[in-house]
C-alpha positions as YAML, in Angstrom:
chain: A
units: angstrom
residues:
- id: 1
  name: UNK
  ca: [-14.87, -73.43, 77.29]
- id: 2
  name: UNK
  ca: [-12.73, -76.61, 77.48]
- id: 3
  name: UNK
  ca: [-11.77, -79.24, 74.77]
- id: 4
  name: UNK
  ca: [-12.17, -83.17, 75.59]
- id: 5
  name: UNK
  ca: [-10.72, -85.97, 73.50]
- id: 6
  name: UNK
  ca: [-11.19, -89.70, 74.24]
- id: 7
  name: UNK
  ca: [-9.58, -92.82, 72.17]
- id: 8
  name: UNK
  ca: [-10.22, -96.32, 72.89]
- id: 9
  name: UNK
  ca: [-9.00, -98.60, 70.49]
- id: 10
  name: UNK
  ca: [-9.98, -102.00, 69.49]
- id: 11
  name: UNK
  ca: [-7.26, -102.97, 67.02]
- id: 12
  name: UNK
  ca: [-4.17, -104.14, 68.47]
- id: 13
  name: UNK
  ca: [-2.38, -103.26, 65.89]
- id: 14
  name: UNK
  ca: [-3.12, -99.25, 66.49]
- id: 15
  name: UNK
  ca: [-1.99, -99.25, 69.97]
- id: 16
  name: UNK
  ca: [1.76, -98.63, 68.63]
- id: 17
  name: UNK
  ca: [-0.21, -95.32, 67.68]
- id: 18
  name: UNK
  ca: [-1.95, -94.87, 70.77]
- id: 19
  name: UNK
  ca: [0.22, -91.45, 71.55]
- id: 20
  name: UNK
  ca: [0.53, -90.26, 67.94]
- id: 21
  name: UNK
  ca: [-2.95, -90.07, 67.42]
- id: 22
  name: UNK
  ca: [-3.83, -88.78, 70.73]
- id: 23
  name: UNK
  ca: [-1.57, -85.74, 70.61]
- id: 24
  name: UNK
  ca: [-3.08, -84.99, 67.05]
- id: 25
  name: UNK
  ca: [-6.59, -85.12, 68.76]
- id: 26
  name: UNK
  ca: [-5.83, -83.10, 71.85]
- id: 27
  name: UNK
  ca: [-3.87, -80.43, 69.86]
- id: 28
  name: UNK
  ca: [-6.57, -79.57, 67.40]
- id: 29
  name: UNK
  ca: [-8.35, -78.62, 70.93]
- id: 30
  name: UNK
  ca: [-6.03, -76.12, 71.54]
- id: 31
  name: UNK
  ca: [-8.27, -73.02, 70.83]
- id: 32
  name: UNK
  ca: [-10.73, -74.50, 73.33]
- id: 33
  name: UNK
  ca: [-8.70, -73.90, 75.90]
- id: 34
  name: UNK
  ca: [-4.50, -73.31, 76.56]
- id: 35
  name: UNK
  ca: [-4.64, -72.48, 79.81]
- id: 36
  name: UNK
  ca: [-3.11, -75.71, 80.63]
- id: 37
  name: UNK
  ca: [-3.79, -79.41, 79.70]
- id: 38
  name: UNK
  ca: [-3.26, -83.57, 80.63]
- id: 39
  name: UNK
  ca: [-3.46, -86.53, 79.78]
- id: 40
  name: UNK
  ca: [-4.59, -90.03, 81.06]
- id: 41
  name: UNK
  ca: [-2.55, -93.36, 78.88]
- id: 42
  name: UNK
  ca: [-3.12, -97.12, 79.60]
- id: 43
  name: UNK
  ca: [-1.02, -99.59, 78.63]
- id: 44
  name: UNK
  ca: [2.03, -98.01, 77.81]
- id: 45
  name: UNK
  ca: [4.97, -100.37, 79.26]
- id: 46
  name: UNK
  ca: [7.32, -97.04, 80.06]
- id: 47
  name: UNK
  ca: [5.52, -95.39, 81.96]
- id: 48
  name: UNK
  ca: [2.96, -97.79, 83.77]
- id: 49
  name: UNK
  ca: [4.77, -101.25, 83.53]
- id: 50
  name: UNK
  ca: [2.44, -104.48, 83.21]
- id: 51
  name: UNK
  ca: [1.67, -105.40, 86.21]
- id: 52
  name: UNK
  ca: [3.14, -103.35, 88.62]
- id: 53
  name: UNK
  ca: [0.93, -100.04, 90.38]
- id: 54
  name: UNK
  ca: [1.61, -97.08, 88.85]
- id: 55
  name: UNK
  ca: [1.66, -93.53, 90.95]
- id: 56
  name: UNK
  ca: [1.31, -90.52, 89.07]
- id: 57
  name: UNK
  ca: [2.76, -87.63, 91.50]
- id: 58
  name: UNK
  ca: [3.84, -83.79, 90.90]
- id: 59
  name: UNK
  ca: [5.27, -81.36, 93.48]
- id: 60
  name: UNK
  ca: [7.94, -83.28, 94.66]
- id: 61
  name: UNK
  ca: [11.32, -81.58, 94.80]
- id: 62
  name: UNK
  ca: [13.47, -84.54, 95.00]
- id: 63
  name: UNK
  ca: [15.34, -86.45, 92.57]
- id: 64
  name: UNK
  ca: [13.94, -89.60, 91.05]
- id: 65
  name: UNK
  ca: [16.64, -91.64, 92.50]
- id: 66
  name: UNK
  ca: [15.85, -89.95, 95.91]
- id: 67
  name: UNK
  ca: [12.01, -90.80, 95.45]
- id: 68
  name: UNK
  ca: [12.80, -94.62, 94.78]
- id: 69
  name: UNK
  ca: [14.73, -95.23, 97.70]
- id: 70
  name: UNK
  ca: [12.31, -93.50, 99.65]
- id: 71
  name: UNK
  ca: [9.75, -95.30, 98.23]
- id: 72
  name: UNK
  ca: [11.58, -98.98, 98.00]
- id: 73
  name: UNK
  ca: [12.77, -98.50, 101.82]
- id: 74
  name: UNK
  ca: [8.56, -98.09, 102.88]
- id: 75
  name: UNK
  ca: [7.45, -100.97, 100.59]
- id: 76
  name: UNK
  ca: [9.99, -103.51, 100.74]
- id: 77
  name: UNK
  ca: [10.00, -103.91, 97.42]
- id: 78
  name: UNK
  ca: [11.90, -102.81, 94.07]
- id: 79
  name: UNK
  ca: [11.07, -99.33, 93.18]
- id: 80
  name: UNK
  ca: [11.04, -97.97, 89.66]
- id: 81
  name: UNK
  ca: [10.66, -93.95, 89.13]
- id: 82
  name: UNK
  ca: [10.08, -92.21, 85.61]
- id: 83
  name: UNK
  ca: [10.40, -88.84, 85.42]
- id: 84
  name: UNK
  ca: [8.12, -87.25, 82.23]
- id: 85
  name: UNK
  ca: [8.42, -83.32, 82.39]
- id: 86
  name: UNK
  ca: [7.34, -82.61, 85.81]
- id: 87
  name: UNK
  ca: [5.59, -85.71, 86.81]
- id: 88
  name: UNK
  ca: [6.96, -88.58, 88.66]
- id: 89
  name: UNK
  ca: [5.43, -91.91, 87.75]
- id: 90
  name: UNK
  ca: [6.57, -94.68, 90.89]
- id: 91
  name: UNK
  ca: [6.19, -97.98, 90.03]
- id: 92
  name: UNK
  ca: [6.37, -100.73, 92.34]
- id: 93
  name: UNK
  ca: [5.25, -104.42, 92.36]
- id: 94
  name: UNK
  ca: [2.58, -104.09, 94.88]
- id: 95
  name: UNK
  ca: [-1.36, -103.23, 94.57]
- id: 96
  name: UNK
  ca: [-1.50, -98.81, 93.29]
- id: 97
  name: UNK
  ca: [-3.07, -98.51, 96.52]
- id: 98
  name: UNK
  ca: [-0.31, -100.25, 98.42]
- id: 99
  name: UNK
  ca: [2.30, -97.41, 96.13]
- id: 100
  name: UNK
  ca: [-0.60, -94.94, 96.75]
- id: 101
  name: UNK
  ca: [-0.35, -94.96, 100.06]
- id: 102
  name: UNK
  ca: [3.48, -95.24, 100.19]
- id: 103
  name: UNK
  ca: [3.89, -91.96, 98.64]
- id: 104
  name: UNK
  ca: [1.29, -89.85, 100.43]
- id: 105
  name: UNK
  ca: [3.07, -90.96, 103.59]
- id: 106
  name: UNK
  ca: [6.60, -89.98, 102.80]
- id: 107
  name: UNK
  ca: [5.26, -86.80, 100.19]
- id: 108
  name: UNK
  ca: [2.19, -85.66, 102.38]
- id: 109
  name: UNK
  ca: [2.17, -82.01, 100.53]
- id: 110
  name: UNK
  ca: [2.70, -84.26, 96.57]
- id: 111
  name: UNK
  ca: [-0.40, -83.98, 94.17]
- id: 112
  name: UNK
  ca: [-1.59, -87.32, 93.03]
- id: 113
  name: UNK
  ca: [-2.21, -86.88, 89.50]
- id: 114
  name: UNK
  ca: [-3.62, -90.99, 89.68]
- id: 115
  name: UNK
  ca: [-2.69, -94.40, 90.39]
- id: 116
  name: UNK
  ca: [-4.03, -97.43, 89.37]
- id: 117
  name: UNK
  ca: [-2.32, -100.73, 87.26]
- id: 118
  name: UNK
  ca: [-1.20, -99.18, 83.52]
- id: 119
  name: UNK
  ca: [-2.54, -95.84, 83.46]
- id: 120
  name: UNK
  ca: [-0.24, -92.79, 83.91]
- id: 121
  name: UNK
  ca: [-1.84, -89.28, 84.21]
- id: 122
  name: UNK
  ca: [0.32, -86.25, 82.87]
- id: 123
  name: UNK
  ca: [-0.73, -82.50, 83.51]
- id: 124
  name: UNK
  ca: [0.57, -79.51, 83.68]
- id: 125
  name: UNK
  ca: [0.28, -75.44, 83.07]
- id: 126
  name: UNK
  ca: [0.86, -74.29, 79.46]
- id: 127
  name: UNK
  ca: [0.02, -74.86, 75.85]
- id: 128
  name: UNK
  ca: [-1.14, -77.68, 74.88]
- id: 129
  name: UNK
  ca: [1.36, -78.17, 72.00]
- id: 130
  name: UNK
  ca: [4.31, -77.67, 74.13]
- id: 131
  name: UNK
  ca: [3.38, -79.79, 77.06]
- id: 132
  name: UNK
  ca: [2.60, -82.66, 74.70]
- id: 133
  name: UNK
  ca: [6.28, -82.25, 73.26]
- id: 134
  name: UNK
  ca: [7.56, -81.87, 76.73]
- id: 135
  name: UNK
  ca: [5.61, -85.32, 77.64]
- id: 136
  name: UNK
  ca: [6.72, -86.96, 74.25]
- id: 137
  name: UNK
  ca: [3.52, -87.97, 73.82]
- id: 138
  name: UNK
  ca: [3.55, -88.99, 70.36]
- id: 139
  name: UNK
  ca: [5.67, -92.10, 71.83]
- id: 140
  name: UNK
  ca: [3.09, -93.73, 73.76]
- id: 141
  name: UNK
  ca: [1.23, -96.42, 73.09]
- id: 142
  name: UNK
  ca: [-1.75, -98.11, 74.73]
- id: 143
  name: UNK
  ca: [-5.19, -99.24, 74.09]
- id: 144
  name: UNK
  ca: [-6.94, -96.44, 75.24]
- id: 145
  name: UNK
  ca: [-6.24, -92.18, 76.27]
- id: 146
  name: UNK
  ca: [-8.17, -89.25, 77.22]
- id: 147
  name: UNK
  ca: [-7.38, -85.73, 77.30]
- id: 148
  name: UNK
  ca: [-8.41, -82.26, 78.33]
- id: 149
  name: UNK
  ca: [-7.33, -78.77, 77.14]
- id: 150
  name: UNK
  ca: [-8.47, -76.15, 80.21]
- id: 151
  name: UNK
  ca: [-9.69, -72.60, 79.94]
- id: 152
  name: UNK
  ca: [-9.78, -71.74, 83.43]
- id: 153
  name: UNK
  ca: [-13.00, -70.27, 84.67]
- id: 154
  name: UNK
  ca: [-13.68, -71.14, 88.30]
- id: 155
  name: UNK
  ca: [-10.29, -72.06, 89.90]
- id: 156
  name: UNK
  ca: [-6.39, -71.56, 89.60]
- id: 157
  name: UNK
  ca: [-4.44, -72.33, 86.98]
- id: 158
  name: UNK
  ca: [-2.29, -74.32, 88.48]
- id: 159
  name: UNK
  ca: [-1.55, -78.58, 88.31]
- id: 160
  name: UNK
  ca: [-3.88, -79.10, 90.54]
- id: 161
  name: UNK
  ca: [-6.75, -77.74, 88.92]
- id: 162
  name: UNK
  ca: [-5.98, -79.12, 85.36]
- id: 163
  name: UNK
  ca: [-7.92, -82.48, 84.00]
- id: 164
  name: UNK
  ca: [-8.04, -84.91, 84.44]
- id: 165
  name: UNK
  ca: [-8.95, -85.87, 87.86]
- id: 166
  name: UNK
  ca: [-8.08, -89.38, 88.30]
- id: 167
  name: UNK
  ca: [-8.98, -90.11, 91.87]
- id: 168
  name: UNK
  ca: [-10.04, -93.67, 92.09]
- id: 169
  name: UNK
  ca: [-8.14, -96.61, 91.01]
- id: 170
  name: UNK
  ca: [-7.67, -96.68, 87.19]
- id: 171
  name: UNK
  ca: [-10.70, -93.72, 86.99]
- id: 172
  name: UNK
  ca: [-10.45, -90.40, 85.21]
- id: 173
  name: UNK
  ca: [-12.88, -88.06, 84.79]
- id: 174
  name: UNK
  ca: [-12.58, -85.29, 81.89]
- id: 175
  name: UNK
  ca: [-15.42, -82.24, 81.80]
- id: 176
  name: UNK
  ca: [-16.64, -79.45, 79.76]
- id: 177
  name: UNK
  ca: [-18.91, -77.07, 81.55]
- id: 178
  name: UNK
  ca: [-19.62, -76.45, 84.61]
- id: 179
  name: UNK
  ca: [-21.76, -77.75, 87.61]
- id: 180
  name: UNK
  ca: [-23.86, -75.26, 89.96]
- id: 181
  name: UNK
  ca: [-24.10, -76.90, 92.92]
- id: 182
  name: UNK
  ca: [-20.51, -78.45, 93.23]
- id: 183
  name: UNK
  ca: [-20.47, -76.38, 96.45]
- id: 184
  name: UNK
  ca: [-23.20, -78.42, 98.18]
- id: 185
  name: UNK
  ca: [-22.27, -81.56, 97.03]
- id: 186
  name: UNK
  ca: [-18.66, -81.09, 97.98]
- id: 187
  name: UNK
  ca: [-19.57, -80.60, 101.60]
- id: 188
  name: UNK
  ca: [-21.55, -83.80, 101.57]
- id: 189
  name: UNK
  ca: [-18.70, -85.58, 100.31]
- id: 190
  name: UNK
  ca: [-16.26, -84.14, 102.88]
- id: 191
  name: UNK
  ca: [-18.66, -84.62, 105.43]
- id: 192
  name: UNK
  ca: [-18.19, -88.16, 104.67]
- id: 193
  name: UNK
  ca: [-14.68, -88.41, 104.83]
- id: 194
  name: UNK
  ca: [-13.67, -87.83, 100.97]
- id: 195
  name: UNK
  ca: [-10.09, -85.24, 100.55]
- id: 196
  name: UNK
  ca: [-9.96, -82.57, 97.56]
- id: 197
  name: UNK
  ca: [-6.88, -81.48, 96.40]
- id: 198
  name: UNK
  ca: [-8.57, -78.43, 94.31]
- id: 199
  name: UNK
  ca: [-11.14, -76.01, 94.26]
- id: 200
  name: UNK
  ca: [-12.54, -76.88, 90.65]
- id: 201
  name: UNK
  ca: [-15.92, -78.35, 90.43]
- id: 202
  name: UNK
  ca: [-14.81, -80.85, 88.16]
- id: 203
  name: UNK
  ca: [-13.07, -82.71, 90.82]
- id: 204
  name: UNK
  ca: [-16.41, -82.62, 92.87]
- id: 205
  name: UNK
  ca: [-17.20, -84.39, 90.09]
- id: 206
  name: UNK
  ca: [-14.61, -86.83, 89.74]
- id: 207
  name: UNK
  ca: [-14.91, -87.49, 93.67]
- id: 208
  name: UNK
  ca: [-18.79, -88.34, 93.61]
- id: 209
  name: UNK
  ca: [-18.56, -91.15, 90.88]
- id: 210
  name: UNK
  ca: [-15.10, -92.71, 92.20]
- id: 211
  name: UNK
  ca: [-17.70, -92.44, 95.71]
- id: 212
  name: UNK
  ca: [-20.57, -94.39, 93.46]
- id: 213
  name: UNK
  ca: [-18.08, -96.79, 91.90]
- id: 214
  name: UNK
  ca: [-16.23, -97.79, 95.29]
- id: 215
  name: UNK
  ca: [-19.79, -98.65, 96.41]
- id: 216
  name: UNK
  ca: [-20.01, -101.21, 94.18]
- id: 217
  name: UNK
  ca: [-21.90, -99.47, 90.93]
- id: 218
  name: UNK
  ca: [-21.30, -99.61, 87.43]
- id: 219
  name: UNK
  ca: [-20.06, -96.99, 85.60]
- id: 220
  name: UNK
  ca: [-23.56, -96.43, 83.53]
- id: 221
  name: UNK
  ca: [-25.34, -96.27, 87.12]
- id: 222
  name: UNK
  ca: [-23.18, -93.75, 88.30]
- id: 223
  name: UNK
  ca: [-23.31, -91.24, 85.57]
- id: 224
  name: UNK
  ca: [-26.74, -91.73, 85.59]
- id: 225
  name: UNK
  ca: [-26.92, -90.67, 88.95]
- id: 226
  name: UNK
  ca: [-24.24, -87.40, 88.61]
- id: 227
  name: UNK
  ca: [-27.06, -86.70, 86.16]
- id: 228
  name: UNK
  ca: [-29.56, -86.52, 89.02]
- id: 229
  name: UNK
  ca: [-27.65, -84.42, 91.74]
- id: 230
  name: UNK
  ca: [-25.62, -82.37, 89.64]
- id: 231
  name: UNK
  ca: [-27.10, -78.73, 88.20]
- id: 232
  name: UNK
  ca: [-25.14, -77.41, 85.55]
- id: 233
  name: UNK
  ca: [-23.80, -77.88, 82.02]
- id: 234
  name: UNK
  ca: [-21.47, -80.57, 81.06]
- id: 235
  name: UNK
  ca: [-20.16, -82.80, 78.74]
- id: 236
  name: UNK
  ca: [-18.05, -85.05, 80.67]
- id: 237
  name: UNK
  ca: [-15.80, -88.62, 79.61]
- id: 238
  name: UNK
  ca: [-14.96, -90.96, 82.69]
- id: 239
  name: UNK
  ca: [-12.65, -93.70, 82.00]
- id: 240
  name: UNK
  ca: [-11.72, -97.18, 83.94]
- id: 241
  name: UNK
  ca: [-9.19, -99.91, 82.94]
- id: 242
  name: UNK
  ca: [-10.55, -101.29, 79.90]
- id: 243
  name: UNK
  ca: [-13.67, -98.73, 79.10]
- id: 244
  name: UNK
  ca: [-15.18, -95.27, 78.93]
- id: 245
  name: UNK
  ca: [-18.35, -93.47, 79.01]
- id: 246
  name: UNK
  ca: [-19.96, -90.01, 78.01]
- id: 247
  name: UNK
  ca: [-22.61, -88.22, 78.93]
- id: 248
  name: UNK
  ca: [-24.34, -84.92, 78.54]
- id: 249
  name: UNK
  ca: [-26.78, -82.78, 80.71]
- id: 250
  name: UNK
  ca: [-30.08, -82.57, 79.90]
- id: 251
  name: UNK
  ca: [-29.84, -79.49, 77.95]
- id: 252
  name: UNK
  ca: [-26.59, -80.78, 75.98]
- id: 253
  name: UNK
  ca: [-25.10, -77.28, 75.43]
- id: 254
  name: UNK
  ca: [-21.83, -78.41, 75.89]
- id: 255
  name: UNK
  ca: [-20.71, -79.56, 72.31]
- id: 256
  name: UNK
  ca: [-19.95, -83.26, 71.83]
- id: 257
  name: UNK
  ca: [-19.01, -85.73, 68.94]
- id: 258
  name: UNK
  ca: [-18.60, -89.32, 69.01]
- id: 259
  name: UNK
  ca: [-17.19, -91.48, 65.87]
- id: 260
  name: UNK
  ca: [-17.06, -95.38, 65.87]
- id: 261
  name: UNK
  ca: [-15.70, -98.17, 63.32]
- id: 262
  name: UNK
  ca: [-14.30, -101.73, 63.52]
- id: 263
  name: UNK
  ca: [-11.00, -100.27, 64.84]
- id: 264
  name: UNK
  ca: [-11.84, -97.85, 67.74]
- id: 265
  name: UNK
  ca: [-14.15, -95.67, 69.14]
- id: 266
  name: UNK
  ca: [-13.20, -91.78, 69.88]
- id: 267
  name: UNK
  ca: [-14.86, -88.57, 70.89]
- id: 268
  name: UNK
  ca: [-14.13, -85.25, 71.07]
- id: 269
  name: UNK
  ca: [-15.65, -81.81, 71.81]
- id: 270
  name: UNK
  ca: [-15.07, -81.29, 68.05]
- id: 271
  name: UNK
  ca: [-14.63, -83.28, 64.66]
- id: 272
  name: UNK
  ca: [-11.91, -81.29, 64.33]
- id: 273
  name: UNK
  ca: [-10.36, -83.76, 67.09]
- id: 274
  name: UNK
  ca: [-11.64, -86.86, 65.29]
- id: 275
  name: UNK
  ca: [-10.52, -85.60, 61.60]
- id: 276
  name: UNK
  ca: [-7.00, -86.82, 61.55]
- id: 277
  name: UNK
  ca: [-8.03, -90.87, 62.67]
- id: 278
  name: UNK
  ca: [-7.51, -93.67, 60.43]
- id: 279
  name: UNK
  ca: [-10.28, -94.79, 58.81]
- id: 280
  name: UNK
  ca: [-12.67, -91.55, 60.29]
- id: 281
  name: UNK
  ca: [-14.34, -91.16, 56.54]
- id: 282
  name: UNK
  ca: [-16.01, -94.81, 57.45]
- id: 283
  name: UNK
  ca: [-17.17, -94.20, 60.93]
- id: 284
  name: UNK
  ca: [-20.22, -93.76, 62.01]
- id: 285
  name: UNK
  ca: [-20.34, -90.16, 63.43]
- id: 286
  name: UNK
  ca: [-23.17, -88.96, 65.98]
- id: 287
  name: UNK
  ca: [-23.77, -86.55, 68.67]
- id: 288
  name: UNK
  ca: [-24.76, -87.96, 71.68]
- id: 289
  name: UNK
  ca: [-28.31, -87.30, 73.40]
- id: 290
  name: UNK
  ca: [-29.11, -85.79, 76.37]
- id: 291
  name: UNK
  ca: [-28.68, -87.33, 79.86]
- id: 292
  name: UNK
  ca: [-27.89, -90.72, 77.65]
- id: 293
  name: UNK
  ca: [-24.89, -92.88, 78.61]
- id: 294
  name: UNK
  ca: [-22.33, -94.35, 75.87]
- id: 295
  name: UNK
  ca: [-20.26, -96.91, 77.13]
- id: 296
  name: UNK
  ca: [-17.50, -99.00, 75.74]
- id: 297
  name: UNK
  ca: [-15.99, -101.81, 77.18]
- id: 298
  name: UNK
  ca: [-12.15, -103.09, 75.91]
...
């Protein structure tokens, strides 16, 4: 059992509230899971400046001074470095995969949390209330956040195996449930050249659609076909740039909830999550169908 929360907002005028009202959300999906938790943010200027790629890296032991120089001295170019809790976010103005590949080079044993232009990806091992104090995540703003609360069932609890997995550029990929054949499909994958970092399914997961999307298809074709090679039971959110998208299995066991107005759009596991939104007692509040797609675009 895991809690998801997803917030895309439409208003401009909300995204100084980006961070407030995602904390709210992913707290109240505490009891689904405390094992450890994260968070994905775009558009906050702190932490993933405007137009610069943004690295989000744990597991390195040196300072963030160190880590720019080190950084600056491969790329050339001026080096920002923003420590929140444990995680480093490196900014740089070059391409994320440019910084991406910066990093990995001079940090080879570093997890990459995600990269991409104005997302940053914070997760750690702990409550979710106190990592979300620890983050100061009631600061951020943006124009659109996910989250996940874990209760470990299949791997570690450790960074690593915490949501969510953001391994393409600008991609997460949150998930209740769990997927039977992950095994199988994560041999394919590696066959084919594709790294994993974990041992959770949900990064087999993450891995096939970033594969789907880096061949060139849309979001909605991908999940559609996760649907068709996965087994399992899952509720899963994947977000890009300026969207996101959920989708259930064909048995939808996995509890879901998804609440729109004029303002936003937002889902969570529970309406628990979605209670504490502005404006939530004029939304229009459904649970989504089975093996059906929802997808917003900013």
């Amino acid at each position: 059992m895991c809690g998801i929360v997803g917030l895309h907002l439409r208003n401009p005028l909300l995204y100084p509230r980006l961070g407030e009202l995602l904390t709210g959300m992913l707290c109240e999906m505490s009891g689904r899971g405390s094992d450890s938790a994260g968070v994905a943010v775009y558009g906050d200027p702190r932490w993933s400046p405007s137009g610069q790629g943004t690295v989000s890296v744990l597991d390195i032991a040196d300072s963030p001074e160190e880590v720019a120089a080190a950084i600056r001295a491969a790329l050339g170019t001026e080096v920002s470095v923003h420590r929140v809790d444990e995680t480093y976010l490196i900014s740089a103005d070059a391409g994320s995969e440019t910084v991406h590949a910066a990093v990995t080079a001079h940090y080879p044993n570093a997890l990459i949390a995600g990269f991409g232009r104005d997302l940053a990806v914070l997760k750690g091992v702990g409550h979710p209330e106190a990592l979300t104090e620890a983050w100061g995540l009631a600061q951020a703003q943006g124009w659109q956040g996910v989250g996940h609360t874990r209760m470990a069932t299949e791997s570690a609890v450790i960074p690593a195996g915490a949501h969510p997995y953001a391994v393409g550029p600008e991609q997460c990929l949150v998930h209740n449930g769990s997927f039977a054949n992950h095994a199988t499909i994560r041999r394919t994958l590696a066959a084919s050249g594709v790294h994993f970092d974990s041992e959770n399914d949900t990064e087999v997961g993450a891995r096939f659609v970033a594969d789907q999307l880096a061949h060139g298809r849309d979001v909605e074709t991908a999940l559609k076909e996760l649907c068709a090679t996965f087994d399992g039971f899952y509720t899963l959110l994947v977000s890009n740039h300026d969207s996101f998208a959920v989708v259930r299995d064909a048995i939808a066991c996995k509890p879901a909830v998804i609440a729109e107005t004029a303002d936003w759009v937002a889902m969570g596991s529970e309406y628990r999550a979605l209670a504490g939104l502005p404006g939530v007692e004029k939304a229009v509040i459904w649970e989504p169908e089975p093996e059906v797609v929802y997808a917003w675009t900013r």
